[in-house]
BABAKE-925164 format. One record per residue (C-alpha): residue in three letters; x negated, y, z. Coordinates in pm, whole numbers, padded with zeros to 5 digits, always signed. Last residue first. Layout:
ALAXYZ;...
end
This chain:
UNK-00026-06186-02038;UNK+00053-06490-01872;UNK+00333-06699-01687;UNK+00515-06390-01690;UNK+00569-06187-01336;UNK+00597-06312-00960;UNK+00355-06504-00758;UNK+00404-06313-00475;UNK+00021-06194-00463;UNK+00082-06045-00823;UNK+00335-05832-00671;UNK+00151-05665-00455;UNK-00151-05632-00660;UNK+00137-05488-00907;UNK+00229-05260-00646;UNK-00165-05111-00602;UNK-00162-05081-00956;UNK+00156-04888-00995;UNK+00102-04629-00694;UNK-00254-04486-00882;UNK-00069-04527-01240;UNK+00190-04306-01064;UNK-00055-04048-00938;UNK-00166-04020-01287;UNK+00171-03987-01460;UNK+00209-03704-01206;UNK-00090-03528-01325;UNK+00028-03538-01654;UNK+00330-03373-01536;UNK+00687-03484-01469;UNK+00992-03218-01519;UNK+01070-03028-01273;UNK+01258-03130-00943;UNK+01646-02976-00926;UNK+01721-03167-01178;UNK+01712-03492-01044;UNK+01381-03717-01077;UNK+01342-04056-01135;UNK+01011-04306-01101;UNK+00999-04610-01310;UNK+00777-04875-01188;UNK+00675-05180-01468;UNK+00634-05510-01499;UNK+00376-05792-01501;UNK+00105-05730-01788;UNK-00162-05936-01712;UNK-00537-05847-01736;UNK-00584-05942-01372;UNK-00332-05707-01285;UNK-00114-05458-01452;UNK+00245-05290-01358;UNK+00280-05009-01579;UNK+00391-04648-01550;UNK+00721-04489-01621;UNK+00794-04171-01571;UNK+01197-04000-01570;UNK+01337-03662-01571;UNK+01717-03558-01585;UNK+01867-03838-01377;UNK+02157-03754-01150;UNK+02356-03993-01335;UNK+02164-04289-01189;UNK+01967-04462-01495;UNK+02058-04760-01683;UNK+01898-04576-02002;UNK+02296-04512-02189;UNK+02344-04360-01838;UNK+02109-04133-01812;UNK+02140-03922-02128;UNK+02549-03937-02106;UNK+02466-03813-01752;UNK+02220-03530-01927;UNK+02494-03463-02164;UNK+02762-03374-01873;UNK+02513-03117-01709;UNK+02421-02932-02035;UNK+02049-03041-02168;UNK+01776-02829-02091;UNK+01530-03111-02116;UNK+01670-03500-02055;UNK+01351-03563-01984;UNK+01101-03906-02053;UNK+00759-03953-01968;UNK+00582-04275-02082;UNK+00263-04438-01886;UNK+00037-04723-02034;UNK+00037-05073-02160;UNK+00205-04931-02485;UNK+00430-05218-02524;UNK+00507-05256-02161;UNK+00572-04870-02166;UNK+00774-04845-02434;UNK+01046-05086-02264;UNK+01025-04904-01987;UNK+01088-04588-02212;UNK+01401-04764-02355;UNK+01318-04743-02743;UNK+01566-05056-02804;UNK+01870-05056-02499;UNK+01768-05166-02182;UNK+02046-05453-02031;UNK+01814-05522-01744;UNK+01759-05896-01755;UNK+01994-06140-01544;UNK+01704-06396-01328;UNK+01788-06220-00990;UNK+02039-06045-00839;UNK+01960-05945-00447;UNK+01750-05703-00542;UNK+01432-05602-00338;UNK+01483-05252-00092;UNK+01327-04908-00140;UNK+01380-04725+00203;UNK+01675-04486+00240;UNK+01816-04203+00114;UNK+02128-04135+00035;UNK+02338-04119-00328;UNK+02153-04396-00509;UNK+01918-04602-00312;UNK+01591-04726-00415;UNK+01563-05004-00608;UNK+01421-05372-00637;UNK+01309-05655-00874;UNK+01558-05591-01149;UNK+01446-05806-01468;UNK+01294-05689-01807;UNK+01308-05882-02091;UNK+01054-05818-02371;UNK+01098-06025-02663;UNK+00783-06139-02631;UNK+00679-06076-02283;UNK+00900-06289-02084;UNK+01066-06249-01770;UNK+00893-05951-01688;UNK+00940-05753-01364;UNK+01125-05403-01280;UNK+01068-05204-00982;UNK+01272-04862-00959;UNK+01209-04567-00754;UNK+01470-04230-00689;UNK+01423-03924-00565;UNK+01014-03859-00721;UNK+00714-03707-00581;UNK+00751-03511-00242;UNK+00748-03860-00061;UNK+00848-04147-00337;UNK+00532-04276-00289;UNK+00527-04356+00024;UNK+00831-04569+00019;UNK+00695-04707-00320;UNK+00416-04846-00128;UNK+00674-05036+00110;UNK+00807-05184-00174;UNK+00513-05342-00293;UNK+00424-05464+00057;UNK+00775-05611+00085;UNK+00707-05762-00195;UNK+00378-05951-00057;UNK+00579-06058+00246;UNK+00340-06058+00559;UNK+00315-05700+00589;UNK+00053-05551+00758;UNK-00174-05460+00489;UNK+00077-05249+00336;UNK+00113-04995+00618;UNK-00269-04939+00578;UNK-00228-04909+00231;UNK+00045-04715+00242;UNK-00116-04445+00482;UNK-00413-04441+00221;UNK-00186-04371-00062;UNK+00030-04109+00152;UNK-00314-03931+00237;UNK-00459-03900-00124;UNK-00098-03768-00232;UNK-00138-03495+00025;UNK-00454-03411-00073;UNK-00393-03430-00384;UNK-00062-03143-00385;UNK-00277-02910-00147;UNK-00511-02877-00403;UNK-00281-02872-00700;UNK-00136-02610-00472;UNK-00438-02381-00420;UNK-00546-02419-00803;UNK-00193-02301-00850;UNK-00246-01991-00648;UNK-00564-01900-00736;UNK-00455-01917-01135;UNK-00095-01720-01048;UNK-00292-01419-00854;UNK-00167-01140-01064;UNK-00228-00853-00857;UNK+00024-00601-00755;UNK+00091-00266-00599;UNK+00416-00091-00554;UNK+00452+00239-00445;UNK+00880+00291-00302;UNK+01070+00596-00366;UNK+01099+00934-00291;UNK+01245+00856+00079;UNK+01312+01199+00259;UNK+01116+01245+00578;UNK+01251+01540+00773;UNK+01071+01863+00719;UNK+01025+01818+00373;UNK+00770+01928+00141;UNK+00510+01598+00225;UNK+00818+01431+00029;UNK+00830+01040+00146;UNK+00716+00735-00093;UNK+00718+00403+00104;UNK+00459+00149+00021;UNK+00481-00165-00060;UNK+00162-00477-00124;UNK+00242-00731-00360;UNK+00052-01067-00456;UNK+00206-01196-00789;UNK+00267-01496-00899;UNK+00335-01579-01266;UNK+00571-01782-01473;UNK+00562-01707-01756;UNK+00926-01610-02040;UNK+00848-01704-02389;UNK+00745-01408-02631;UNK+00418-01521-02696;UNK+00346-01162-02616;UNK+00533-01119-02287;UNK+00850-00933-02229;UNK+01069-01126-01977;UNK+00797-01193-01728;UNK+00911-01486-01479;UNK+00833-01409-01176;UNK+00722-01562-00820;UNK+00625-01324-00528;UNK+00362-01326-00278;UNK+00396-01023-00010;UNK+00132-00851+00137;UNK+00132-00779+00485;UNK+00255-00582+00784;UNK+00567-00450+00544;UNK+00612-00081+00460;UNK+00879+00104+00569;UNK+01268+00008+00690;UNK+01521+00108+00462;UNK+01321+00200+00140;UNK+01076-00095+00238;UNK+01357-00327+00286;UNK+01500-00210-00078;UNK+01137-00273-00258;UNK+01198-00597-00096;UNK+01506-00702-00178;UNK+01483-00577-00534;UNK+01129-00815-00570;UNK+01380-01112-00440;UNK+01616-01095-00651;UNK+01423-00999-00989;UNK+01229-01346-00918;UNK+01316-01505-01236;UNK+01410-01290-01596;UNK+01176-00997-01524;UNK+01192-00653-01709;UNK+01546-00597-01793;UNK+01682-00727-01459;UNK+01445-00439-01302;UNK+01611-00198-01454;UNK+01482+00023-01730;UNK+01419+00425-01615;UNK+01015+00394-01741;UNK+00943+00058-01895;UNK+00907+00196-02258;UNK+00670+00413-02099;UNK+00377+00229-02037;UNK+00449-00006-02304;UNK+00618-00336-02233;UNK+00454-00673-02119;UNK+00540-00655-01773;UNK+00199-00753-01685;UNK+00017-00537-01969;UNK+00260-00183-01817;UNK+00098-00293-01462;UNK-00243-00286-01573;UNK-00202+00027-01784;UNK-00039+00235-01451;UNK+00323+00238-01420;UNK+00531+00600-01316;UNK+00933+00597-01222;UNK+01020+00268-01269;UNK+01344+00168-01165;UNK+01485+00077-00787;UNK+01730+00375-00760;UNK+01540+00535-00507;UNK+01254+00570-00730;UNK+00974+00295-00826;UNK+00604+00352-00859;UNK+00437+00100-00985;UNK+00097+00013-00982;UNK-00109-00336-01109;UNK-00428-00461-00998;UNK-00782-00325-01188;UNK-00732+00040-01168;UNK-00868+00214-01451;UNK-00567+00482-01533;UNK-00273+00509-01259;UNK-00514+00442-00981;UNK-00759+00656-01057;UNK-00550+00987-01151;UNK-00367+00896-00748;UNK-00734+00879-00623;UNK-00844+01202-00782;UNK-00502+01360-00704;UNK-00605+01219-00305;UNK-00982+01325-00311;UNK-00823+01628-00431;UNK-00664+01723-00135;UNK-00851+01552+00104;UNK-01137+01813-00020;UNK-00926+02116+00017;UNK-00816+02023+00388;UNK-01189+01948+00462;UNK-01258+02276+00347;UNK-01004+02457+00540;UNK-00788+02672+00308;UNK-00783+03039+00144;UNK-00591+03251-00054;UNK-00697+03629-00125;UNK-00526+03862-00260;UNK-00692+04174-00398;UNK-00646+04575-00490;UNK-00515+04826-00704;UNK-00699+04716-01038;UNK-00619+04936-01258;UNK-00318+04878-01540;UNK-00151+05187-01433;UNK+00105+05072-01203;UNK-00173+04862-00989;UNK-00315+04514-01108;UNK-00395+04296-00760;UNK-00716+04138-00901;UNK-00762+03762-00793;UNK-00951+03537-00524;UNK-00973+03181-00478;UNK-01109+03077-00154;UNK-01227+02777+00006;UNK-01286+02759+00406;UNK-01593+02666+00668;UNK-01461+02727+00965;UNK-01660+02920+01274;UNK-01576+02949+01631;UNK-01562+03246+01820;UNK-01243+03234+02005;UNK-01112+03480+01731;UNK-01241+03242+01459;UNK-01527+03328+01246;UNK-01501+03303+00861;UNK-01766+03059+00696;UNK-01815+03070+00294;UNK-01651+02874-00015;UNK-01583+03077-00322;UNK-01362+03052-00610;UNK-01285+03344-00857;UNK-00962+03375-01002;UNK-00927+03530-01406;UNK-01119+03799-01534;UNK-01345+04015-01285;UNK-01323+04369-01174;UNK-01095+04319-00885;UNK-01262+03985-00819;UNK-01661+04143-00732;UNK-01441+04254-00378;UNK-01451+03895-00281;UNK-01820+03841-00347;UNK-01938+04188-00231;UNK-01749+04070+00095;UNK-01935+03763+00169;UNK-02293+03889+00066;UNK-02208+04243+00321;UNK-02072+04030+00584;UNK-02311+03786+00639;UNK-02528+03884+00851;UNK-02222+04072+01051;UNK-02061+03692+01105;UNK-01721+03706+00966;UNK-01344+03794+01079;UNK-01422+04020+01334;UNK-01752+04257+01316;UNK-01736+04235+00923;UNK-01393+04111+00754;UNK-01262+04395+00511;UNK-01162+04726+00652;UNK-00927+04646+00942;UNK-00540+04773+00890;UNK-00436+04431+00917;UNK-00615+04166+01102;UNK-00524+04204+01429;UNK-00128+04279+01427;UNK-00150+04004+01160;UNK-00250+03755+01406;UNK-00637+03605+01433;UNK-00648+03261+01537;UNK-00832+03138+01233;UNK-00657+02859+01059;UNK-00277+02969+01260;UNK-00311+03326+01160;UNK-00424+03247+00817;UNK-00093+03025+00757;UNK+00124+03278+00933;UNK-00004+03568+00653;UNK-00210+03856+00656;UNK-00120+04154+00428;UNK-00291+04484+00380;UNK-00674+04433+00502;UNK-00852+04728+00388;UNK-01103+04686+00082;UNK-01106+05032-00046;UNK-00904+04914-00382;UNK-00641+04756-00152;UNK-00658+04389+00018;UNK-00466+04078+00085;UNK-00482+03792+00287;UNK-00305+03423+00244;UNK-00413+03086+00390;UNK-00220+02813+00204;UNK+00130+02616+00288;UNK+00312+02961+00184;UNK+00644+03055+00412;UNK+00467+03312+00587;UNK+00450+03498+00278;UNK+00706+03420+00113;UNK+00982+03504+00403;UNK+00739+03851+00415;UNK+00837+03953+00073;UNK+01152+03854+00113;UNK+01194+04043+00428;UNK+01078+04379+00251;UNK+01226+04320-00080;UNK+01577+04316+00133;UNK+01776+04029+00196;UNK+02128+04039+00128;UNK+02382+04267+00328;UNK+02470+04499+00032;UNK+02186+04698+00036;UNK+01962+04365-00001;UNK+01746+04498-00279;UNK+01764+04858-00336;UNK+02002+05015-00600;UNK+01802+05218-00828;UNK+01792+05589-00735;UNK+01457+05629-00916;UNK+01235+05722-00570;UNK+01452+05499-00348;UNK+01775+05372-00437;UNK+01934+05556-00118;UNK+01791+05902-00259;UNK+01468+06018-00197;UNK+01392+06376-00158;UNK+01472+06369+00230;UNK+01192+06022+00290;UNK+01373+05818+00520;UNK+01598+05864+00801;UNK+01438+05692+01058;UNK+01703+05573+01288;UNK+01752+05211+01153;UNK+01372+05111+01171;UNK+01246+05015+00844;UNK+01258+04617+00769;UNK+00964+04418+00829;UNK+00737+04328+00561;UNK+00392+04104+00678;UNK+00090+04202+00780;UNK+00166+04489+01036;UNK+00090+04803+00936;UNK+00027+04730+00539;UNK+00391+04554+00540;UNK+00524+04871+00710;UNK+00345+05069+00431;UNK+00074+05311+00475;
end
């Protein structure tokens, strides 16, 4: 018997045995034995392997006698190797004696049968216990081609099933899950994207693989890098995070906005002993529609709040145009930077006159003009202008324009130069047309909205009740 069959796993020979006399140092051809010059021998490799392996492993010869018994099935069942090897097969130890003839037949059936056999039965611990395991069992061929024997490798059940409950989960998650998953290595590039993910970006499944981020997102790349390295550094966050992209690749082929609710995950090798960072699992879900329904929300109610504080501040004041102004204060909240009232003088030619302003370069309360009676020197097409003729709101932007063209843009309308967007709505009442308010924006604001220009009509009629009270505007209308 071999020292490996003695004692379940190879040990080297003992020093003072001198061997077999008709063998030479090579063994039975003479060919130089593993590990004669200092290395490891086939002996200790053989058992380094063995108790090395993250499964269960036994082995068997043709009679069914226990040959090899590894660290892994001494831990699972209790039994050491000095136990369990040299016993033929598993009855009156290993296995319940009812059930030692069906589970043995079965294991000793896979020396004469193709390919591995798997099995799941009980095996009895050596404090008497009982664990339900998996096996998969192959032929050992021998020199001739015969079957010489079996291995046998075997895991806890549960161990098994958590197993592929998580390939099952990782196949799921990559092919019909409805959110979006990255994984991305230490180098912050894709590694793996599901189909969900691969439609956000815009980009094939793996024509994303390897790219940077930069490549992938035009807006928000910062801050998703600054993450994914936190979660590197540090682990996984308490709670999802909300970012804000722009998606480089889409189909219409301009760059959207989107929001995206992101969970992280840090990647570590299960292989190592110390935890070594594989990368970072990132989930999304595009939640951009939620998102700006939630602000448009939170947008009217504020704007429903500062029109009925105005009101309220309004009614106290015993100057009608200090009422109007004092609803532009509100107004001006979270809207606009800048708020301009200018009157009629006369309708036809249109002549608009300076009624009161906001101030340029600090802020302050809107405040009535001390000049009176000079018109506004508008040049033709001037939105306010527009807007008397139209008797309704006009938006006006500078757009993309470079820094010095957007202060040519607002100074040839009588703007301040930080002007890039502009609204006008008119001042109506009583079926009279008697001015309008021009709202500014720098360009660090957007551009207006429709639903800005309707907010504005709300703060324009209540100042032209203002300033009809004051008497002020065209003799009619």
């Amino acid at each position: 018997m071999s020292a490996s069959r003695r004692s379940g796993t190879a040990r080297p020979a003992d020093p003072g045995d001198p061997g077999d006399p008709d063998e030479g140092p090579g063994g039975a051809d003479g060919a130089d034995v593993p590990g004669a010059s200092g290395g490891p021998g086939s002996a200790e490799l053989l058992a380094a392997l063995l108790d090395g392996m993250d499964a269960a492993l036994c082995a068997f010869d043709a009679d069914g006698v226990v040959t090899h018994w590894n660290r892994e099935a001494a831990r699972i069942l209790g039994w050491s190797a000095q136990d369990a090897v040299g016993r033929r097969g598993f009855a009156g130890w290993a296995v319940r004696t009812a059930d030692a003839d069906e589970i043995e037949g079965r294991l000793l059936a896979a020396m004469h049968a193709p390919g591995r056999q798997v099995h799941e039965f009980a095996l009895v611990t050596k404090d008497g216990g009982r664990v339900l395991v998996r096996t998969q069992s192959a032929a050992v061929p021998g020199p001739d081609g015969k079957p010489a024997g079996l291995y046998c490798a075997f895991s806890e059940v549960h161990a098994q099933i958590d197993l592929e409950r998580s390939i099952a989960l990782s196949e799921a998650l990559f092919d019909d899950a409805s959110w979006g998953v990255v994984l991305v290595d230490a180098d912050l590039r894709p590694a793996v994207v599901n189909a969900h993910a691969a439609r956000a970006l815009g980009v094939g499944r793996t024509a994303v693989l390897g790219r940077p981020l930069g490549e992938l997102l035009t807006q928000g790349v910062e801050e998703l890098e600054s993450a994914l390295t936190h979660v590197l550094a540090e682990g996984a966050p308490p709670a999802p995070a909300e970012l804000w992209v722009s998606v480089r690749g889409t189909a219409s082929g301009a760059a959207e906005r989107r929001c995206w609710r992101s969970g992280f995950l840090r990647l570590g090798s299960p292989l190592a002993e110390e935890p070594v960072p594989l990368g970072v699992g990132w989930l999304f879900q595009d939640v951009t529609e939620a998102k700006v329904l939630e602000q448009e929300a939170a947008q009217l109610r504020f704007r429903s709040n500062q029109l009925h504080r105005a009101g309220r501040a309004a009614g106290e004041c015993e100057d009608p145009m200090e009422a109007a102004t004092v609803h532009l204060d509100f107004a001006l909240a979270g809207f606009a930077d800048h708020a301009l009232i200018d009157l009629a003088s006369s309708l036809e030619p249109v002549r608009l006159v300076r009624a009161a302003a906001s101030p340029v370069g600090s802020p302050g309360p809107v405040l009535p003009v001390p000049v009176a009676g000079i018109p506004v020197r508008y040049p033709e097409g001037h939105p306010a202008l527009q807007c008397v003729h139209r008797t309704g709101s006009v938006r006006a932007s500078a757009g993309a324009a470079s820094a010095e063209a957007a202060k040519g843009w607002a100074t040839a309308r009588q703007w301040p130069d930080p002007t890039v967007h502009a609204l006008c709505a008119v001042l109506r009442s009583r079926g009279r047309t008697l001015g309008v308010v021009t709202f500014l924006r720098s360009g660090s604001r957007p551009a207006f909205e429709r639903s800005d220009a309707t907010y504005a009509e709300s703060v324009a009629g209540r100042v032209a009740g203002a300033v009809d009270l004051a008497g002020l505007g065209p003799a009619g209308g």
